[in-house]
C-alpha positions as CSV (number, residue, x, y, z in Angstrom):
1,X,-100.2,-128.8,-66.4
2,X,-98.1,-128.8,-69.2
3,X,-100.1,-129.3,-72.7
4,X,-99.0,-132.3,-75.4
5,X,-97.0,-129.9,-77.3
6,X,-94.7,-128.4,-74.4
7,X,-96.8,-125.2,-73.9
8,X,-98.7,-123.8,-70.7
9,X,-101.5,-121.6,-70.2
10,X,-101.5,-118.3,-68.6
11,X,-103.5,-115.2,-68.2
12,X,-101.5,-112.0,-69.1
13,X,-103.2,-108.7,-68.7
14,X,-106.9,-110.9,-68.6
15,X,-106.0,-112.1,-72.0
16,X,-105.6,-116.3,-71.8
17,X,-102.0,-116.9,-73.8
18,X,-100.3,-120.6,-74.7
19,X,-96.7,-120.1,-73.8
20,X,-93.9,-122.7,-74.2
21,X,-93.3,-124.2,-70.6
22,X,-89.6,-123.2,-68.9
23,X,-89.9,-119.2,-70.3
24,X,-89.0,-116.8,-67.5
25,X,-91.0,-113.5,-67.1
26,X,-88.3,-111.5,-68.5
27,X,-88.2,-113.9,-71.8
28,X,-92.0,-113.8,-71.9
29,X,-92.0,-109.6,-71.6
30,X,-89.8,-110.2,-74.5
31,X,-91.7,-112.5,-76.8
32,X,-94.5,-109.8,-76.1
33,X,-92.6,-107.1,-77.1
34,X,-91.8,-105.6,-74.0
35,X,-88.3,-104.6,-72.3
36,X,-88.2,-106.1,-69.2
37,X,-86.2,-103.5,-67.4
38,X,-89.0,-100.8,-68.2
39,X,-92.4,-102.5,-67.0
40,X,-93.7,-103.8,-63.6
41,X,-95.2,-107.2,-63.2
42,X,-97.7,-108.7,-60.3
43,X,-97.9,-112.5,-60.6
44,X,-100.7,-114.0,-58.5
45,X,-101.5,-110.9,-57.0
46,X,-98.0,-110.1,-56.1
47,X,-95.5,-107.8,-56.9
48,X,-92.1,-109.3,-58.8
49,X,-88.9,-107.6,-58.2
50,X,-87.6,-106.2,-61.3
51,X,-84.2,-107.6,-60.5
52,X,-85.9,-111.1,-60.0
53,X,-87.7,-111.0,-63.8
54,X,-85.3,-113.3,-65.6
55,X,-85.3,-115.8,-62.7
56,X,-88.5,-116.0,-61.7
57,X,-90.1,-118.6,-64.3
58,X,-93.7,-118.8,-65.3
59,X,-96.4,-121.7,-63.8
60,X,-99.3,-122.8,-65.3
61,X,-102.1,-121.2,-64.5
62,X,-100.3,-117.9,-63.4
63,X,-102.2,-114.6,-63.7
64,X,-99.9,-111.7,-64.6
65,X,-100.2,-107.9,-64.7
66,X,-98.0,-106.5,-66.4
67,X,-97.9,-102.4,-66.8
68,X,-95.7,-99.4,-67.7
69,X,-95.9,-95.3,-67.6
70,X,-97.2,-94.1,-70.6
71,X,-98.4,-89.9,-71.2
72,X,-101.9,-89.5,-70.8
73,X,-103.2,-89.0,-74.5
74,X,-99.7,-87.8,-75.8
75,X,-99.2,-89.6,-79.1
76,X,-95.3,-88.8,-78.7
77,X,-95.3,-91.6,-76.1
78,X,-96.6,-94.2,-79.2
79,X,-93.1,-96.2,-79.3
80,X,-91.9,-99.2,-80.8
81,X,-89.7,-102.2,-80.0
82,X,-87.3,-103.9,-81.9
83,X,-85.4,-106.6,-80.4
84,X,-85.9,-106.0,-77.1
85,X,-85.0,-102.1,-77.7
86,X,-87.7,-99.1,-77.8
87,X,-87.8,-96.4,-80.2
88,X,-89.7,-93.1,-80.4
89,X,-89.2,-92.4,-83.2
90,X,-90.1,-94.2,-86.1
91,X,-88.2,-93.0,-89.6
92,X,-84.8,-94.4,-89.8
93,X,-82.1,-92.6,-92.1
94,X,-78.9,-93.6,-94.5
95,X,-75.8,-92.1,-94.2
96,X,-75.2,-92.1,-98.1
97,X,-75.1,-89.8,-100.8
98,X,-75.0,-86.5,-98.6
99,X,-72.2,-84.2,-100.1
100,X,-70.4,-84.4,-96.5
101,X,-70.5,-85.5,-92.9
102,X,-71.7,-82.1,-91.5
103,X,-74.5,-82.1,-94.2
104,X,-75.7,-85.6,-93.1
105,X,-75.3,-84.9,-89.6
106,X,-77.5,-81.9,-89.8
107,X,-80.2,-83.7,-91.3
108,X,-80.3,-86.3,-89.3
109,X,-80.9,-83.8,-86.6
110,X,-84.1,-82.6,-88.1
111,X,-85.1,-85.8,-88.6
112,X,-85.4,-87.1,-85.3
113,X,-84.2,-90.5,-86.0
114,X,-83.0,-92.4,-83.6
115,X,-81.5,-95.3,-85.8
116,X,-79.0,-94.6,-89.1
117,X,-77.9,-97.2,-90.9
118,X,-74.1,-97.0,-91.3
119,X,-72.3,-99.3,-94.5
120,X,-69.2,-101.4,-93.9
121,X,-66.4,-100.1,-96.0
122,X,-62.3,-100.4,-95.3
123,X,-60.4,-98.2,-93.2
124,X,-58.4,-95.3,-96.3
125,X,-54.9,-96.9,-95.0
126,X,-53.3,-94.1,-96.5
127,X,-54.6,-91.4,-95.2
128,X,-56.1,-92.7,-91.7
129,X,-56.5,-89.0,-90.9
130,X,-59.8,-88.9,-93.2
131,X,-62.5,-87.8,-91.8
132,X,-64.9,-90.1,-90.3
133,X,-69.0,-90.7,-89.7
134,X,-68.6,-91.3,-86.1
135,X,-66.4,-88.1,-85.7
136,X,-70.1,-86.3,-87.0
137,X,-72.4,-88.9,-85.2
138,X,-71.9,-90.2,-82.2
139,X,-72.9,-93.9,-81.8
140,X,-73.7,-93.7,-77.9
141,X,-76.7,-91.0,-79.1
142,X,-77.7,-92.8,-82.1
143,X,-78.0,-96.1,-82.6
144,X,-75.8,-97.4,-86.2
145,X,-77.6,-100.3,-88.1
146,X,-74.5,-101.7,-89.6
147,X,-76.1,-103.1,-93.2
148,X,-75.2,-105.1,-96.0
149,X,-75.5,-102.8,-98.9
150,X,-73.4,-103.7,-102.0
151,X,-73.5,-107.7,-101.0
152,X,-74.5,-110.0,-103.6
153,X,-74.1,-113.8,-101.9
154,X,-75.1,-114.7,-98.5
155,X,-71.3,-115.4,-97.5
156,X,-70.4,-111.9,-98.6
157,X,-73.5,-110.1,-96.1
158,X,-72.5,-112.9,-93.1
159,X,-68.6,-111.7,-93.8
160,X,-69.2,-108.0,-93.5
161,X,-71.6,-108.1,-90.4
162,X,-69.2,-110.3,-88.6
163,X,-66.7,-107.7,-89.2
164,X,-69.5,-105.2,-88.0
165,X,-69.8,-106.8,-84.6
166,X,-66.0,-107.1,-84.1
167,X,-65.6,-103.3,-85.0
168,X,-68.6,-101.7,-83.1
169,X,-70.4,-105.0,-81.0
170,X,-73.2,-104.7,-83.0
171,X,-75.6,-107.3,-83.1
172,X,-78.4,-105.4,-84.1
173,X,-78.2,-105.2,-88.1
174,X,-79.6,-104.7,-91.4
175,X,-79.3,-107.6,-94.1
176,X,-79.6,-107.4,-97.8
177,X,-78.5,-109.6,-100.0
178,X,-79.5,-108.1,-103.2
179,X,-80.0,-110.2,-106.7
180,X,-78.6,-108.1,-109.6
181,X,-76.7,-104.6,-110.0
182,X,-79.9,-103.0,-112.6
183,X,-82.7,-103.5,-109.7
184,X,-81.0,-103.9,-107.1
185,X,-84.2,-106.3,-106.0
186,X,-83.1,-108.6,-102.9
187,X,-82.2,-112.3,-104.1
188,X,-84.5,-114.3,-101.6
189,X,-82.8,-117.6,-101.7
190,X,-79.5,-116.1,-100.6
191,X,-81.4,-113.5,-97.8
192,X,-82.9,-116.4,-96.2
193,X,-79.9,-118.1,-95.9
194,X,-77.5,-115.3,-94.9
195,X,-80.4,-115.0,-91.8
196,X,-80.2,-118.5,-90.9
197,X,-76.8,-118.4,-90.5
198,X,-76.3,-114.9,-88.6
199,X,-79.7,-115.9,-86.1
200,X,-77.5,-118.6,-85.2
201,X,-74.2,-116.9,-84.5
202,X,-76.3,-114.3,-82.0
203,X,-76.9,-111.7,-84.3
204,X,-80.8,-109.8,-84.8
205,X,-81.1,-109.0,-88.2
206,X,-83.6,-106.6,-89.7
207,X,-84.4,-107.8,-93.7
208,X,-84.5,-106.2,-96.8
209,X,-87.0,-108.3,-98.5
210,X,-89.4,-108.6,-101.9
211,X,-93.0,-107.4,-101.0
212,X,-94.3,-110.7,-100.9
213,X,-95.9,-112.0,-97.6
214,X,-94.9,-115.4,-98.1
215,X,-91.3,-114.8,-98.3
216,X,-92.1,-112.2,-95.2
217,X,-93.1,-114.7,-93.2
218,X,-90.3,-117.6,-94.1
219,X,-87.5,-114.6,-92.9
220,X,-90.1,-114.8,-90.0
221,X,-89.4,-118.3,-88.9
222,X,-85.7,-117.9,-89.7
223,X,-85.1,-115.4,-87.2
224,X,-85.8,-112.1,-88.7
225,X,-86.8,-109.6,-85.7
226,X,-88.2,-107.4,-88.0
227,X,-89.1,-107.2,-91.7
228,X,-88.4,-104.7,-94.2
229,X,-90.1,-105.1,-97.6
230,X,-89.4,-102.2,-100.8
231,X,-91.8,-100.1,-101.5
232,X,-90.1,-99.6,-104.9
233,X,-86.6,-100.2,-106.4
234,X,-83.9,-98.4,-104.3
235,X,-83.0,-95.1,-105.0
236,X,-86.0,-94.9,-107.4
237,X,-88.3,-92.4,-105.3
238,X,-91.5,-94.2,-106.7
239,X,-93.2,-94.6,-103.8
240,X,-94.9,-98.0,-102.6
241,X,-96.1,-99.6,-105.9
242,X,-98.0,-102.0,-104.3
243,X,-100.2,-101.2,-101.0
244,X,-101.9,-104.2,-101.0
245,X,-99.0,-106.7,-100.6
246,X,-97.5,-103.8,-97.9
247,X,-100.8,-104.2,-96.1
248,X,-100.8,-107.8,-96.0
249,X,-97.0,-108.5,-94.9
250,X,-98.6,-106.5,-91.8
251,X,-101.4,-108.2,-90.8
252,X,-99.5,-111.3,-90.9
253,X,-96.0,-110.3,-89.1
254,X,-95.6,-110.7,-85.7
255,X,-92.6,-108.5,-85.3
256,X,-91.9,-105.1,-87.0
257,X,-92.5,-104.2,-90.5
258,X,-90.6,-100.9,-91.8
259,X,-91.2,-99.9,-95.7
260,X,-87.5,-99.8,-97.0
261,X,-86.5,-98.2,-100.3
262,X,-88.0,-96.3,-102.7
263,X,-90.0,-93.5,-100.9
264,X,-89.6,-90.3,-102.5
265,X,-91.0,-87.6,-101.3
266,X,-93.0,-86.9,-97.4
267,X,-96.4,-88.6,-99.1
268,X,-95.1,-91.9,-99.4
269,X,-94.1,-92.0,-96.0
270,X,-97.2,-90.8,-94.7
271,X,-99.0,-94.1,-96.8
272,X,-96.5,-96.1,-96.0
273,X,-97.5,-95.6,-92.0
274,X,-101.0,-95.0,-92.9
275,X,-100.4,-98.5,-94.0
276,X,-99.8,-100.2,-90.3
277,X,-96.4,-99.8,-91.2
278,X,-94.3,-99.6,-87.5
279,X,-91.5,-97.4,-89.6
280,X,-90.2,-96.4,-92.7
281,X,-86.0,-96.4,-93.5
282,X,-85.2,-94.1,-96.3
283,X,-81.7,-92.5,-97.8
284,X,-81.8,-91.1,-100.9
285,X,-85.2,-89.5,-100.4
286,X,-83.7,-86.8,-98.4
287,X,-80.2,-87.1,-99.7
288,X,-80.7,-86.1,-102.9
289,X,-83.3,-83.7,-102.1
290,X,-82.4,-80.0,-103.4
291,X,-82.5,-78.9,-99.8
292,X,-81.6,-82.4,-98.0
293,X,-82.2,-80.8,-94.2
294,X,-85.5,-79.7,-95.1
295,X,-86.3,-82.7,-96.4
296,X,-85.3,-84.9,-93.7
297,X,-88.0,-82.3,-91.1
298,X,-91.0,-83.0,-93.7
299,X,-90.2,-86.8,-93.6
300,X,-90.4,-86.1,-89.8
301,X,-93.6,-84.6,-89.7
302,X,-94.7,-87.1,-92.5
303,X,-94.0,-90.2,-90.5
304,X,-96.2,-89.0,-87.4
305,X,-98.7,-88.0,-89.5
306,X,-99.2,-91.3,-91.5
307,X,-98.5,-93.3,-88.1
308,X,-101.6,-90.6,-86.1
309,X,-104.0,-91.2,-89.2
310,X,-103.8,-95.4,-88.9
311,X,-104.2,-94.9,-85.3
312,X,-107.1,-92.8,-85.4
313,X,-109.0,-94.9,-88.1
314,X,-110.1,-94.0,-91.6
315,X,-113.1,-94.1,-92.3
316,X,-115.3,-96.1,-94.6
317,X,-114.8,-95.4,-98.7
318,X,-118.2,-95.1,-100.1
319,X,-119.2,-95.1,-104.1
320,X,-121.4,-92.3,-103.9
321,X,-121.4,-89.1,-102.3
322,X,-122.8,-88.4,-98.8
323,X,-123.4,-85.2,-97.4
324,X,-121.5,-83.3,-94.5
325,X,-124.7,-80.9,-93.5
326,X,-128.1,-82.9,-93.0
327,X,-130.3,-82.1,-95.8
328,X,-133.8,-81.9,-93.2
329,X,-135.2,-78.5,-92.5
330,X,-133.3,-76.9,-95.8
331,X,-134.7,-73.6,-96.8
């Protein structure tokens, strides 16, 4: 039966979920996470056709399986999923401030990203022989994040990502809508606007946002498919100045959370994962590094790290000291 409020009950992996009534499996795979065309699904004991998923619409009552192939104990098969599209890897890059393409290109290599975010800028008219990023990095092995960097209204940011979309099809982007030229802070009235708007017209925007988990959660409810709060000023390389508000923009976000802007060196990645962070998004960290390509390999190793110590589980901080060896039968 359909509840008072439009939802249905199912049973999804033994665990009992509310879902809104008239979802198909393929939306619900979705709204868990999932990609539809990489998982299996048995509904009431039988097997769905994976060409079937988005026609096949969920029942009341229903108990669903759902599975997928994952390495036994390899944490390199730990992915993430970001509107509707799985990553392994979990540090995204910039494309700015590297002293060429080859430079950026090579760091981005040792990185292992899988995402760059790529600024909007117009085409040099008079010389359209200029090199360009996409001659360096190719878009069909890496994903571009078209952003909004240098926008200062909400009509500016909705402007340049519709011109993103018309030049590449991208409707996976980065929005930032920042306040004032000094900090370079995000101007939340404006951000939450500018994702209104673009949720609307089809995009999926990921958001530069304030540290604060009540503005984290509004972007939330606009639309946001994943939330990206500073760690520090951009460009400032002081690491995450405030680890509480970090930690509790995660435990209250039900889509992705990536730390974005002011890491500084591999440390601050590694806290920013060890955080519950799903990713971290840095540029001028290993741009302006002294040996950029280096860099970009320790942020690497950084963001595994951090992201293998949260799974694993610190343990418990204690006031006073307690011994490693048991002090019985000392000499």
């Amino acid at each position: 039966m359909t509840h008072s409020d439009g939802t249905i009950t199912i049973t999804v992996n033994g665990e009992h979920k509310r879902v809104h009534a008239g979802l198909s499996i393929a939306d619900l795979a979705q709204s868990l996470g999932l990609v539809p065309e990489k998982v299996a699904v048995e509904r009431n004991l039988e097997v769905v056709p994976r060409s079937t998923l988005a026609q096949v619409m969920v029942e009341d009552g229903d108990e669903l399986e759902i599975v997928h192939f994952v390495g036994g104990g390899d944490h390199d098969a730990d992915t993430w999923t970001v509107a509707g599209r799985t990553f392994r890897s979990r540090l995204i890059v910039g494309t700015g401030k590297y002293k060429d393409f080859a430079q950026n290109a090579a760091a981005l290599e040792a990185s292992g990203a899988e995402i760059v975010t790529v600024a909007v800028r117009r085409v040099n008219v008079s010389d359209p022989n200029t090199p360009m990023l996409t001659d360096y990095i190719d878009p069909k092995k890496v994903t571009y994040l078209p952003n909004t960097a240098g926008c200062f209204t909400a009509d500016e940011a909705i402007r340049t990502l519709r011109l993103a979309r018309e030049a590449g099809g991208w409707d996976l982007v980065k929005l930032e809508v920042l306040g004032e030229a000094r900090t370079l802070y995000p101007d939340m009235r404006e951000t939450l606007k500018a994702t209104e708007v673009l949720v609307r017209e089809g995009f999926k925007p990921m958001v530069y946002c304030v540290d604060d988990p009540i503005a984290a959660k509004q972007l939330e409810e606009a639309g946001a498919v994943a939330i990206m709060p500073l760690g520090a000023p951009i460009g400032s390389g002081l690491g995450i100045q405030n680890r509480v508000t970090i930690r509790l923009i995660v435990e209250g976000a039900n889509v992705p959370v990536l730390v974005d802007a002011g890491v500084g060196c591999a440390s601050d990645a590694a806290v920013a994962m060890e955080l519950g962070c799903d990713g971290v998004l840095m540029n001028t960290a290993i741009a302006e590094a002294k040996d950029p390509v280096l860099m970009a390999a320790a942020m690497k190793s950084a963001v595994e790290a951090g992201r293998m110590s949260y799974c694993a589980g610190r343990m418990g901080q204690r006031r006073y000291a307690d011994p490693s060896s048991p002090l019985a039968g000392l000499i």
